[in-house]
Wavefront OBJ file of the C-alpha trace (Angstrom):
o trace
v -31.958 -5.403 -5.668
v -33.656 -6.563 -8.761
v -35.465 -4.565 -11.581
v -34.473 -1.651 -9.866
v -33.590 2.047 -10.756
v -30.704 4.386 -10.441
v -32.666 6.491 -7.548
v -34.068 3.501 -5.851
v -30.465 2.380 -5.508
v -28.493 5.949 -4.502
v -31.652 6.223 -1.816
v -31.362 2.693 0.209
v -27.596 3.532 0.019
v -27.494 7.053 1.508
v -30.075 6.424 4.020
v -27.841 2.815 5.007
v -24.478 4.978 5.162
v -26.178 7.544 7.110
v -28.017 5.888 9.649
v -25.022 3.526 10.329
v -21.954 6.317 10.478
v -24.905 8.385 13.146
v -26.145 5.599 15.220
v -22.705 3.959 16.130
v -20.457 6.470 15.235
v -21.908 9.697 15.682
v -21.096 10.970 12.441
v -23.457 12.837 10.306
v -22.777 12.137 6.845
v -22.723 15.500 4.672
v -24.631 16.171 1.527
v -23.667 12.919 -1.181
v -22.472 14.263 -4.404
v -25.137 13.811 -7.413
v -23.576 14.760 -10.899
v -26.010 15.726 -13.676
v -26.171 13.271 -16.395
v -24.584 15.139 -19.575
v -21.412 16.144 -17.109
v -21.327 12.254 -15.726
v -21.068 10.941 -19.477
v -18.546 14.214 -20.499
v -16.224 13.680 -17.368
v -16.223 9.920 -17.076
v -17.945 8.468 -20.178
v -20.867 6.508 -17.828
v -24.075 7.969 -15.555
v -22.244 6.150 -12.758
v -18.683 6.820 -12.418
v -16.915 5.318 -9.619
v -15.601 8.460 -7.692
v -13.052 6.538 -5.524
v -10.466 7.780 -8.039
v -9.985 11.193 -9.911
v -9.407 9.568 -13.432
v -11.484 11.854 -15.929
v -12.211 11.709 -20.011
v -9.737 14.309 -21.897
v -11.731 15.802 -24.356
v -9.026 16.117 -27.137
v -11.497 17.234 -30.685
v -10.084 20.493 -31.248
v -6.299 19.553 -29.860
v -6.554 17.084 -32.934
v -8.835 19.372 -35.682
v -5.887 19.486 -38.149
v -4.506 15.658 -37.524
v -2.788 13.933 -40.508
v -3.846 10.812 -38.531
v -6.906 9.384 -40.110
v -8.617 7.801 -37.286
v -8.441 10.984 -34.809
v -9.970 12.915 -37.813
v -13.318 12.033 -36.607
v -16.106 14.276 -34.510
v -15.173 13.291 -31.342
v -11.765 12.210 -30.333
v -11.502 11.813 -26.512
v -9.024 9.787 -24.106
v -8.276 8.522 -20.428
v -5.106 8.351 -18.969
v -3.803 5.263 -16.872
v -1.146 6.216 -14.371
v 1.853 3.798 -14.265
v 0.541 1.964 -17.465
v 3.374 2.341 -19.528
v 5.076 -0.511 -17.321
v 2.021 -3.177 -18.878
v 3.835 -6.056 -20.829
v 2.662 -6.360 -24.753
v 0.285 -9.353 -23.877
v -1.586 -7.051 -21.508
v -2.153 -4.016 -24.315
v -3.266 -6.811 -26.427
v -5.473 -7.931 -24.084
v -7.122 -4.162 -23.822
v -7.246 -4.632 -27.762
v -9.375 -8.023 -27.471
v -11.390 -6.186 -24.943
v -12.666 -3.107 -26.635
v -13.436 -4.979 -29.810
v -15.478 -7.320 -27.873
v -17.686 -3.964 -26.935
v -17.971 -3.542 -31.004
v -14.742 -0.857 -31.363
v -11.941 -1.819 -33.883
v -9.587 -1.358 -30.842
v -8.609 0.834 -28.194
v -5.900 2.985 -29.429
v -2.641 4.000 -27.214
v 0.205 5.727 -26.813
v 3.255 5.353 -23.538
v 5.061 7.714 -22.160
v 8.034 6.112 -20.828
v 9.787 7.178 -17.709
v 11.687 10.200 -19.215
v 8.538 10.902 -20.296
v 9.691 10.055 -24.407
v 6.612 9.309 -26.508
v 5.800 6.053 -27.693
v 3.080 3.442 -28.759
v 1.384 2.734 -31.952
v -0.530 5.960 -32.182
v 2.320 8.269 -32.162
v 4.163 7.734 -34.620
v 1.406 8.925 -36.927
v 1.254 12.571 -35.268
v 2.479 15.248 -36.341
v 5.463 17.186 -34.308
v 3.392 19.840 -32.829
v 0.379 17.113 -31.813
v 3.853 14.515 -29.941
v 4.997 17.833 -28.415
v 1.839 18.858 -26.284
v 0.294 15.796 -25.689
v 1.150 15.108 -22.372
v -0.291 18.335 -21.078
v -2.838 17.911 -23.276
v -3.801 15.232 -21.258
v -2.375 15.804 -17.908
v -0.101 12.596 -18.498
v 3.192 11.980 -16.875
v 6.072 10.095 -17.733
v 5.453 5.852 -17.152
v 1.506 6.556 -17.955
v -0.316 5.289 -20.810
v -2.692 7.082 -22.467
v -6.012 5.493 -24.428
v -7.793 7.182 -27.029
v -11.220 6.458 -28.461
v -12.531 8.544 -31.591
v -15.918 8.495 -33.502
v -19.281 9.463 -32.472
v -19.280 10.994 -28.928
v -21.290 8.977 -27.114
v -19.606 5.501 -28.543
v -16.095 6.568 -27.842
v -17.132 7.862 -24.097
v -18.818 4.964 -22.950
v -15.956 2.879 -24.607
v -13.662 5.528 -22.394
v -15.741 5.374 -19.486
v -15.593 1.078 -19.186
v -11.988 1.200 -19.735
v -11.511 4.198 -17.219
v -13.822 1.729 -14.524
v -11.613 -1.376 -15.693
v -8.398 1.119 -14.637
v -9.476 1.990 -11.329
v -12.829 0.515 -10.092
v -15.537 -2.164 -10.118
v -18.022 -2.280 -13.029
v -21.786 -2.774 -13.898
v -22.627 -6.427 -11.912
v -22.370 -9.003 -14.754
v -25.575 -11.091 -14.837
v -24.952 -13.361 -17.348
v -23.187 -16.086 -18.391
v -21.586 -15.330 -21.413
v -20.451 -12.500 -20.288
v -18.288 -13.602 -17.720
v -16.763 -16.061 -19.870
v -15.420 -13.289 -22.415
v -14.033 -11.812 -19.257
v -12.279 -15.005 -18.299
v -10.702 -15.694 -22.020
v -9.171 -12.170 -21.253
v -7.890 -12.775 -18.352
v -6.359 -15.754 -19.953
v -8.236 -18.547 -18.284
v -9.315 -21.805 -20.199
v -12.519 -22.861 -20.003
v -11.234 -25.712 -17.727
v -9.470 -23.313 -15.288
v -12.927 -21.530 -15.127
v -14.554 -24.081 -13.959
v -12.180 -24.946 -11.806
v -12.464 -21.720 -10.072
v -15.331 -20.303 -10.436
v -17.505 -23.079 -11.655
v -19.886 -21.863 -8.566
v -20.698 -18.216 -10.467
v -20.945 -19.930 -14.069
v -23.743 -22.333 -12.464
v -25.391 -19.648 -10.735
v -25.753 -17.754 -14.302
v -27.574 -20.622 -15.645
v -30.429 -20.183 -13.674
v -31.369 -16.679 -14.985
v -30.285 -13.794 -12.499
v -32.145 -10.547 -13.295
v -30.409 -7.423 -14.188
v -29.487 -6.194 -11.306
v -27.763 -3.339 -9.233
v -26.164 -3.413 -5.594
v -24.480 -1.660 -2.764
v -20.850 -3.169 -2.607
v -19.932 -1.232 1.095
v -18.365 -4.102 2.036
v -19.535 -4.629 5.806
v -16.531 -6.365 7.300
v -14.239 -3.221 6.701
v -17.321 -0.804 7.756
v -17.557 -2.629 10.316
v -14.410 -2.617 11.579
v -14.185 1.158 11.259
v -17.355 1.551 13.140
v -15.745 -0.731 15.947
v -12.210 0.942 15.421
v -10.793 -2.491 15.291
v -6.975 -2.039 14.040
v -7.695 -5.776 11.739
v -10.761 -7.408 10.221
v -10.033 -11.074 11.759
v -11.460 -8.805 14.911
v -14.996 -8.668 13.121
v -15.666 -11.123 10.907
v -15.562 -15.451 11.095
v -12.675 -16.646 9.844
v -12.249 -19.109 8.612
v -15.955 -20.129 7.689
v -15.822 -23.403 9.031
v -13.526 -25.436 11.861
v -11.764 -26.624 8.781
v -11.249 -23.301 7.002
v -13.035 -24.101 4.183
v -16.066 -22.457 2.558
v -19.055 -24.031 1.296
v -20.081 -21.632 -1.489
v -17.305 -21.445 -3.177
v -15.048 -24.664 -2.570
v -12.515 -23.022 -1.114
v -9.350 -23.865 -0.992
v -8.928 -25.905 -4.021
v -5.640 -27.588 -4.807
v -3.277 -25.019 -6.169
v -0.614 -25.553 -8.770
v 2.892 -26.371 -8.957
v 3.355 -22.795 -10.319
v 1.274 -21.186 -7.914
v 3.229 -22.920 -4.994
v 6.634 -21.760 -6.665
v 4.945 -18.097 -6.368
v 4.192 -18.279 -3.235
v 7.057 -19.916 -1.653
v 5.033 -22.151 0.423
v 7.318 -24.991 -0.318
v 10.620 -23.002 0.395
v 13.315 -24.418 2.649
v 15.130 -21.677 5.217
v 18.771 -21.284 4.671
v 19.985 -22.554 7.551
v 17.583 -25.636 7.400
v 18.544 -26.250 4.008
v 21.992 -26.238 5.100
v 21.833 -28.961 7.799
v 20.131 -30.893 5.200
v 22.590 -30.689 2.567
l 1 2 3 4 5 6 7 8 9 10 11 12 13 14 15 16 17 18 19 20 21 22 23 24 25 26 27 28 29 30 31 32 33 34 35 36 37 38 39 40 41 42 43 44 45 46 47 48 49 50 51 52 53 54 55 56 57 58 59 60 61 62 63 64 65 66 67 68 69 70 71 72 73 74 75 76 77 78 79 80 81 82 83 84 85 86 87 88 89 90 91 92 93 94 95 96 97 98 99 100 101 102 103 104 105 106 107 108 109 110 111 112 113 114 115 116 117 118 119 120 121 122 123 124 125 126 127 128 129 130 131 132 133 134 135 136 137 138 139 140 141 142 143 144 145 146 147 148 149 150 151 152 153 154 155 156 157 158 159 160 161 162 163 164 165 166 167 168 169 170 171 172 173 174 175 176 177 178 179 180 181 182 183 184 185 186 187 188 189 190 191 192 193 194 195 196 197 198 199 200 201 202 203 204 205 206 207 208 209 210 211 212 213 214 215 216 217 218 219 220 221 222 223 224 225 226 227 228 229 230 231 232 233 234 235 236 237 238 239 240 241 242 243 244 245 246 247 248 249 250 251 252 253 254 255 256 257 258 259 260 261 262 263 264 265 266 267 268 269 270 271 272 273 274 275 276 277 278
C-alpha cells in the first residue's frame, strides 16, 4: 500500500482479520487495541510498537538524578531490557554499537547481568553502589538479560530504544531503499559479494524506486492453515514452487558452502555405514 497513512493501514487490516476469522471461522474478533500516541512513544519508543511481545521502555531519569556517571546525567535517561542477552558473544554487542551509531547515537550503552544475576558490562562499572544495587528491579531485569540504555533528549533516546526494542523482538518499518539494506547487511556481517549472492533479487528491486510504503505482514499460509485447522502448512500452501523445487523470484536454492554443509550435516556418514566403510 503506497503513500499511505497509519489509519488507512490499521482499517484494511481490521476489517481483513475480521471478515476472515467470521466468515470461515465463526469468530468475531473483539475490539483491536489503539494506544494514544504520547503513551506509544513513552512505553515503546515508536507510534507502532509491535505488541506480539511485552518488552517496554524503563523510564530510569529520576533512578539516575544524582549519577556520578556523566552520560546518564542527561534529561532523559531511559532503557529496554533484552531477555537472555547476556549470553550474546562480544562481536554481536559490537555489532549493536555499529548499529545505533549508524541512526546518529555515539552508541548504545549496556550493562549484563550474568546468570547469578552479578552485574556487568561497560556501563556499570561507572555507577555508584546504591545505582549497581537496584538496578535490576529498577528495570525488571533478571539474571542472563542485558539491559540497553539510551540518554539525552527524550524523544532521541526513545526512538533509538524503541528500534532496538523492535530489532529484539519483532519486524521493523519496511525498508524501501537501497542503501539501507546494505548497512543492514554489513551488520549482519555480509560482504557485498555475499549480498548479492543472496539477495541480489531485493538490491535490484531497490533500484527501481519503491515508494515509502506500509503493509499487512499476516502471513496467509499460517492463517490459513488455522482457518482450515490443518496440523502443518505443506497442507495449504505449494511446495515446492516448481516440479524442481526451485523458485523463480528469488533463485532459490543457490549452491551453499562448504561451511554451511558442515552445519548442517548434510554430508554426514551414519555410524554404522561409516563403519562398513572403514
Amino acid at each position: 500500500m503506497s503513500f499511505v497513512d497509519q489509519d488507512d493501514v490499521i482499517d484494511v487490516g481490521e476489517a481483513v482479520v475480521r471478515a476472515l476469522w467470521s466468515g470461515v471461522a465463526g469468530h468475531d474478533i473483539p475490539p483491536i487495541q489503539r494506544i494514544a500516541y504520547a503513551d506509544a512513544m513513552r512505553r515503546y519508543g515508536t507510534d507502532k510498537p509491535d505488541l506480539r511481545f511485552a518488552v517496554e521502555l524503563v523510564e530510569l531519569t529520576d533512578y539516575f538524578a544524582d549519577t556520578p556517571f556523566r552520560v546518564f546525567q542527561a534529561p532523559y535517561v531511559g532503557a529496554v531490557v533484552m531477555p537472555g542477552g547476556a549470553s550474546q558473544l562480544r562481536r554481536a554487542f559490537d555489532a549493536w554499537q555499529e548499529w545505533a551509531k549508524q541512526r546518529g547515537a555515539r552508541g548504545l550503552a549496556y550493562v549484563v547481568f550474568n546468570e547469578t544475576g552479578e552485574l556487568s558490562g561497560p556501563v556499570a562499572k561507572n555507577l555508584s553502589e546504591p545505582e549497581r544495587q537496584g538496578l535490576a528491579a529498577a528495570t525488571g531485569a533478571e539474571p542472563g538479560d542485558c539491559v540497553f540504555f539510551a540518554a539525552g533528549v527524550a524523544s532521541q533516546a526513545r526512538q533509538l530504544l524503541g528500534a532496538a526494542r523492535d530489532e529484539i523482538g519483532g519486524g521493523s518499518i519496511r525498508i524501501h531503499r537501497g542503501d539501507g539494506q546494505q548497512q543492514v547487511f554489513e551488520i549482519l556481517g555480509l560482504s557485498q559479494e555475499q549480498a548479492e549472492q543472496k539477495f541480489g533479487f531485493l538490491l535490484e528491486a531497490f533500484k527501481y524506486g519503491p515508494p515509502p510504503h506500509g503493509g499487512i505482514a499476516f502471513g496467509w499460509d499460517r492463517i490459513c492453515m488455522l482457518l482450515a485447522g490443518a496440523a502443518s502448512l505443506r497442507d495449504v500452501i505449494a511446495f515446492p514452487k516448481t516440479g524442481g523445487g526451485y523458485d523463480p523470484l528469488t533463485s532459490a536454492p543457490e549452491p551453499i558452502t562448504a561451511e554451511q554443509r558442515a552445519e548442517a550435516g548434510v554430508d554426514a556418514v551414519p555410524e554404522a555405514e561409516a563403519d562398513e566403510l572403514g
